[in-house]
MDTraj code that builds the backbone (N, CA, C; nanometers):
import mdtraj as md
import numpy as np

residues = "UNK UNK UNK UNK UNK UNK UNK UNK UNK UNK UNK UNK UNK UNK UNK UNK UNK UNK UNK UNK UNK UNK UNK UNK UNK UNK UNK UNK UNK UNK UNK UNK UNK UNK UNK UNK UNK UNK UNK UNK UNK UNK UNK UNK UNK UNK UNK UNK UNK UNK UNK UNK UNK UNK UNK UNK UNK UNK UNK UNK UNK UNK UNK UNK UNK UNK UNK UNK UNK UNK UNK UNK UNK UNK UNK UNK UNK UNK UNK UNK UNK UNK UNK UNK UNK UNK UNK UNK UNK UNK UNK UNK UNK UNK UNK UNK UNK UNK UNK UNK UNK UNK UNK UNK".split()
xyz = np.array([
    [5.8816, -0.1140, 5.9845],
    [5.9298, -0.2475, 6.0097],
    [5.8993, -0.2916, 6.1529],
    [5.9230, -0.2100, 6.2354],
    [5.8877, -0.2445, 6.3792],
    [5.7409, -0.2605, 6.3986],
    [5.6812, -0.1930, 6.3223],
    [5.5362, -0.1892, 6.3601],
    [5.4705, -0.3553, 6.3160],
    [5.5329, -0.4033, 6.1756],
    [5.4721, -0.5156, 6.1598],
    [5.6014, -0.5914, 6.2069],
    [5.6949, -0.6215, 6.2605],
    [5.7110, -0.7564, 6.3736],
    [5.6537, -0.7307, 6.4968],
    [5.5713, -0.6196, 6.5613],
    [5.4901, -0.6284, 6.6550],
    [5.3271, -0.6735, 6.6487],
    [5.3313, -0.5903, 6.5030],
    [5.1700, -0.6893, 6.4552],
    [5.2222, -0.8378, 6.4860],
    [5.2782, -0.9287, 6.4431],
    [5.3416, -1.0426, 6.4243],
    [5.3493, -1.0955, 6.5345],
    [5.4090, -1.0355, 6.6212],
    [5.4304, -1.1074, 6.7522],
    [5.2822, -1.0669, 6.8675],
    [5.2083, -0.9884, 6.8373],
    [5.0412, -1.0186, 6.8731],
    [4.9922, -1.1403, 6.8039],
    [4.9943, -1.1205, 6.7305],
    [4.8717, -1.1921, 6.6218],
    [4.9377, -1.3358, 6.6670],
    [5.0760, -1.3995, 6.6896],
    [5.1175, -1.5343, 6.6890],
    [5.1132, -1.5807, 6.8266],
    [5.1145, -1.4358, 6.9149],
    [5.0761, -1.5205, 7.0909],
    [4.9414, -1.5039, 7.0908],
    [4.8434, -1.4615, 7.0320],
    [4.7036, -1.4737, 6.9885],
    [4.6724, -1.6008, 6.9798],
    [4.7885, -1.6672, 6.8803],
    [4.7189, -1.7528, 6.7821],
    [4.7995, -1.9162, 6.8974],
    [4.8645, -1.8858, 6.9759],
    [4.9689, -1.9451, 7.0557],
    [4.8140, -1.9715, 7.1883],
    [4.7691, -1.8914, 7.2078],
    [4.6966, -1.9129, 7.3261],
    [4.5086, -1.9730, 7.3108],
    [4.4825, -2.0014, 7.1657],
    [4.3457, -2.0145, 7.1034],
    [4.3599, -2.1585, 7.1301],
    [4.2053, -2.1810, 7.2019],
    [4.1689, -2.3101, 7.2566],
    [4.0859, -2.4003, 7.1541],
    [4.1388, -2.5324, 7.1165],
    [4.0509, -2.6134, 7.0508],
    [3.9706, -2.6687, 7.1037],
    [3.8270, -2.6840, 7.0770],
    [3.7684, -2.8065, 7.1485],
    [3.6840, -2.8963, 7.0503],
    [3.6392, -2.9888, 7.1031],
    [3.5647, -3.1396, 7.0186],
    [3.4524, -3.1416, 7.0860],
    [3.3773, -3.1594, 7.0146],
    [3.2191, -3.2191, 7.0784],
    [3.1752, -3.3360, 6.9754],
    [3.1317, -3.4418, 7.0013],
    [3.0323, -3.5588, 6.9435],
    [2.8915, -3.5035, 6.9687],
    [2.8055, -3.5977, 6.9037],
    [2.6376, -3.6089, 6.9598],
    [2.6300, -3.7761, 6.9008],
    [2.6064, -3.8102, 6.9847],
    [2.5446, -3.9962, 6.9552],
    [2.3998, -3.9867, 6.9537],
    [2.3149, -3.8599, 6.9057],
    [2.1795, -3.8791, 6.9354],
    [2.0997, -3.8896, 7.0725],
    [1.9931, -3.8846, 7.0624],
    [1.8789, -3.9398, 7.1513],
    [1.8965, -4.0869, 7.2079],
    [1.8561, -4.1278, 7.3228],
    [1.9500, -4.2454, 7.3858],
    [1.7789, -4.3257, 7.3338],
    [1.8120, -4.4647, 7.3467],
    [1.7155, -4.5282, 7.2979],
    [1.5954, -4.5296, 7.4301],
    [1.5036, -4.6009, 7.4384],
    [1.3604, -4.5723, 7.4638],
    [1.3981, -4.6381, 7.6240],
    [1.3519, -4.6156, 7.7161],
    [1.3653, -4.6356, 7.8422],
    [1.3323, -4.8022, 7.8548],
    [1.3767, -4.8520, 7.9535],
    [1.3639, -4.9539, 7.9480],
    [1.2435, -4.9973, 8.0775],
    [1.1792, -5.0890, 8.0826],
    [1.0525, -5.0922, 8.1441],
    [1.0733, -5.1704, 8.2622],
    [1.0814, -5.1570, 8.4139],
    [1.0653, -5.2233, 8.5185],
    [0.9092, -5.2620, 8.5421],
    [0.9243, -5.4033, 8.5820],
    [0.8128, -5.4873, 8.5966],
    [0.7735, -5.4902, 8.7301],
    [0.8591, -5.4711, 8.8505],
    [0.8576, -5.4453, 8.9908],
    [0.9405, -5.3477, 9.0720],
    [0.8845, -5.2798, 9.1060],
    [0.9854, -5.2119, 9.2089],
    [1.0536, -5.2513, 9.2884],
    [1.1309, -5.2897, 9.3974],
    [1.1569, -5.3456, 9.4976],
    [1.1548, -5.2218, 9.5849],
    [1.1370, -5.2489, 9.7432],
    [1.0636, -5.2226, 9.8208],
    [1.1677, -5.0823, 9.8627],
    [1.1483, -5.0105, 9.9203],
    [1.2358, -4.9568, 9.9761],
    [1.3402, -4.9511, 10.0699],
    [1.4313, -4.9184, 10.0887],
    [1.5158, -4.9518, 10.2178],
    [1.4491, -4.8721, 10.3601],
    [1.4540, -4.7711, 10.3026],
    [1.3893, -4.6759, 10.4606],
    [1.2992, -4.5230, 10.3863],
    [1.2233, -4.4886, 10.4867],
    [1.1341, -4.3652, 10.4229],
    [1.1658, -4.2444, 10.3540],
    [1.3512, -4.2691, 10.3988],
    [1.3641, -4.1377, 10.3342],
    [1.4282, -4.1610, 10.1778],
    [1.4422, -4.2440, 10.1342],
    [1.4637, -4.2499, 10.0371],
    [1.3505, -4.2258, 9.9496],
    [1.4347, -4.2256, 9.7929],
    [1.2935, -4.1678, 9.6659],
    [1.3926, -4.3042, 9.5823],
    [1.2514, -4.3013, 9.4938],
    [1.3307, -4.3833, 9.3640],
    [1.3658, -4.2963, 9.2829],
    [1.4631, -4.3619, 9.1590],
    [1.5014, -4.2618, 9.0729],
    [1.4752, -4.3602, 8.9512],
    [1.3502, -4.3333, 8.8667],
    [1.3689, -4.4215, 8.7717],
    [1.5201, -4.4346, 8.6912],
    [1.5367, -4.5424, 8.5685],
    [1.6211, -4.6192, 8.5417],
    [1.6574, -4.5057, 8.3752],
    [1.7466, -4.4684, 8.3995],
    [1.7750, -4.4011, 8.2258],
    [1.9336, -4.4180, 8.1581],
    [1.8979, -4.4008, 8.0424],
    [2.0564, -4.4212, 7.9356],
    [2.1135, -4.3128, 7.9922],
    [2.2242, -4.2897, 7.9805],
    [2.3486, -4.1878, 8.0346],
    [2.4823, -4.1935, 7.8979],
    [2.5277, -4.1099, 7.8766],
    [2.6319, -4.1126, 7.7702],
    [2.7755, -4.1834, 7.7925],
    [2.8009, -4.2657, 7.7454],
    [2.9703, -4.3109, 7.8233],
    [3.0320, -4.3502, 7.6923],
    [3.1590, -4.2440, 7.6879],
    [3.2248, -4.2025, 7.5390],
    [3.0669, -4.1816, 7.4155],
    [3.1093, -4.2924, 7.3228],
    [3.0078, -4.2842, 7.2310],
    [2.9170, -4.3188, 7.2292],
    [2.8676, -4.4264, 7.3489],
    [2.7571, -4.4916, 7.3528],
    [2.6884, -4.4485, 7.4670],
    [2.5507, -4.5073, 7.4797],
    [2.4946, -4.4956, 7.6427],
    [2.4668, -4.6073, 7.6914],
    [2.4979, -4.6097, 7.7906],
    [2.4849, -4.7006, 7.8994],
    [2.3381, -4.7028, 7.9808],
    [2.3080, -4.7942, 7.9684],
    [2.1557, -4.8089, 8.0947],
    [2.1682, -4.7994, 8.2636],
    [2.1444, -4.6634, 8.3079],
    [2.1665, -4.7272, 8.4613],
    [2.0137, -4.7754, 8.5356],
    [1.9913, -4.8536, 8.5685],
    [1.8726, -4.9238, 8.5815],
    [1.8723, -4.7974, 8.7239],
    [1.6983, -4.8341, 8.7287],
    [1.6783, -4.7620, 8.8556],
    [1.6356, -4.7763, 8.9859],
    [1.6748, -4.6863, 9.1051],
    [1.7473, -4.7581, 9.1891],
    [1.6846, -4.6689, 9.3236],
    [1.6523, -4.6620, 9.4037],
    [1.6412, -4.6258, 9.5656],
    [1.7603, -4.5704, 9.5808],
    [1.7750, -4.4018, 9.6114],
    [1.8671, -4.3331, 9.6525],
    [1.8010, -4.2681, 9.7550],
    [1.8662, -4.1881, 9.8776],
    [1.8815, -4.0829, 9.9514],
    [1.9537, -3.9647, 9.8956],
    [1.8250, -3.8019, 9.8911],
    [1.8738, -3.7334, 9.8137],
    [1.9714, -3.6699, 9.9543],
    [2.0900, -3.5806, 9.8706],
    [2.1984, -3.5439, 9.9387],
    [2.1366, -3.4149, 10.0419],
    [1.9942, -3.3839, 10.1055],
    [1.9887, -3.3505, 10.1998],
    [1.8322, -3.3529, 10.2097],
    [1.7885, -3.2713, 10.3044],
    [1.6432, -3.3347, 10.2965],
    [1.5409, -3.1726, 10.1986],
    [1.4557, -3.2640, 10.1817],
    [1.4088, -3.1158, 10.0610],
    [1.4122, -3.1274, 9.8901],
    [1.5422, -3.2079, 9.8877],
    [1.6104, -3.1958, 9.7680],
    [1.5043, -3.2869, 9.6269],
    [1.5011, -3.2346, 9.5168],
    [1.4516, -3.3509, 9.4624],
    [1.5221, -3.3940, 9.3408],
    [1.5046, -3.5139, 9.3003],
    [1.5416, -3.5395, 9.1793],
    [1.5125, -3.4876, 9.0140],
    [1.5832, -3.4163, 8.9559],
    [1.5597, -3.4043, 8.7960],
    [1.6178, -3.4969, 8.7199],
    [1.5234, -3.5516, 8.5965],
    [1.5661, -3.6251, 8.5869],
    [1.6573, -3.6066, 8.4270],
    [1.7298, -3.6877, 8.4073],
    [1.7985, -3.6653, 8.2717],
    [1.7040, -3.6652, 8.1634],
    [1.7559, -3.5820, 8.0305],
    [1.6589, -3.5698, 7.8738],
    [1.7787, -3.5407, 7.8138],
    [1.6733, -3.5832, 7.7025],
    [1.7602, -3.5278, 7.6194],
    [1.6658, -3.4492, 7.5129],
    [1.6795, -3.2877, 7.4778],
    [1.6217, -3.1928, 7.4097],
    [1.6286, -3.1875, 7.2686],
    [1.6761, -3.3284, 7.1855],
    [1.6621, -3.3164, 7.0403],
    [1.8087, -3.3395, 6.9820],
    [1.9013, -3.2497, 7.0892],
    [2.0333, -3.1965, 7.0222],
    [2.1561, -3.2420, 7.0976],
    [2.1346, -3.2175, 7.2820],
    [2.2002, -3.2217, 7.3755],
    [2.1082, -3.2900, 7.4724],
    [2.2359, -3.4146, 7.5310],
    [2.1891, -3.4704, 7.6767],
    [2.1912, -3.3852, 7.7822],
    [2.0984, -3.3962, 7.8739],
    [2.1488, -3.3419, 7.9901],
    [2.1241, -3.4126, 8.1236],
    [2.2012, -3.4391, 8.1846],
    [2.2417, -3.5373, 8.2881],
    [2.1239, -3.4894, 8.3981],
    [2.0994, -3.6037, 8.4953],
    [2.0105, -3.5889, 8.6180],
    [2.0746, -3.5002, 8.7225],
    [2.0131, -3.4703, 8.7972],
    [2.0595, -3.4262, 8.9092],
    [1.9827, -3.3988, 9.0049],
    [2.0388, -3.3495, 9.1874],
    [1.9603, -3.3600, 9.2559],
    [1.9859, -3.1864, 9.2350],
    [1.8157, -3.1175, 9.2990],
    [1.8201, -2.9792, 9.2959],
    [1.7168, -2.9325, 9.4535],
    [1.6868, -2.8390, 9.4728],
    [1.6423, -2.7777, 9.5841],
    [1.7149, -2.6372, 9.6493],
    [1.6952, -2.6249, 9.7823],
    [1.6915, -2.4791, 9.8099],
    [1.8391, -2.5091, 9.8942],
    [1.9389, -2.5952, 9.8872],
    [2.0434, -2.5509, 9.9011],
    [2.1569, -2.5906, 9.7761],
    [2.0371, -2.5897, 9.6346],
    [2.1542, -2.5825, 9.5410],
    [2.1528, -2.7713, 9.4841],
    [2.2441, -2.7393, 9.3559],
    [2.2900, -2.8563, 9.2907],
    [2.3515, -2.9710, 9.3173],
    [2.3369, -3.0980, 9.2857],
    [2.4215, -3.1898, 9.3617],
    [2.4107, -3.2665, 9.2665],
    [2.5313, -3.3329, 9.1962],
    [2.5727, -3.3848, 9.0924],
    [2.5022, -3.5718, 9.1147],
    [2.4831, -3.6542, 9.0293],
    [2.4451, -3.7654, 9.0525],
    [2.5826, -3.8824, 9.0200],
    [2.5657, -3.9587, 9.0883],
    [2.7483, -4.0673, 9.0542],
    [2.6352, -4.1962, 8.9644],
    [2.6982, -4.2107, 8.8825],
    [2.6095, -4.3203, 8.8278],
    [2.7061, -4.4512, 8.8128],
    [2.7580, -4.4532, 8.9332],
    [2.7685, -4.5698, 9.0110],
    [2.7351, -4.6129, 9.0523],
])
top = md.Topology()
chain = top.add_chain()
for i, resn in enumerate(residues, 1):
    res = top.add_residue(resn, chain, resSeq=i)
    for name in ("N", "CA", "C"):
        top.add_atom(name, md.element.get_by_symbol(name[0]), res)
traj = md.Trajectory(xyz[None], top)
């Protein structure tokens, strides 16, 4: 008897501590959208970052593209894809590491 209310009380803080999670896929974001002009740059050290869909909840959003300064010097831009199945977001990369993009 003791042995199975101890099975019991494993198996239910087992079952007490098991994590749910949710994932969507909204697909492949639709086809890039086409700039007709660049505008000029602000200063040399900046790069452009062309213009791509980004996921926001279920849909994607267009962030047009824009003249940034990468977050140190060296760094370059990757840019977002999506591999068939999963998006994967842009970012800046180089030899001191990852740096997230605000698509603000």
């Amino acid at each position: 008897m003791k042995r199975a209310i101890l099975a019991l009380a494993l198996l239910g803080g087992s079952l007490l501590s098991a994590q749910v999670s949710f994932a969507f896929r909204i697909g492949p974001p639709p086809a890039p959208r086409v700039l007709r002009v660049r505008p000029p740059s602000p200063a040399t050290d900046f790069v452009w970052v062309d213009g791509y869909w980004h996921p926001v909840g279920g849909h994607y959003r267009w962030h047009a593209g824009c003249w940034s300064r990468p977050p140190y010097a060296g760094a370059h831009w990757v840019a977002p894809h999506h591999d068939g199945q999963m998006f994967f977001d842009g970012f800046w990369d180089g030899d001191r590491g990852r740096f997230e993009h605000d698509h603000r």
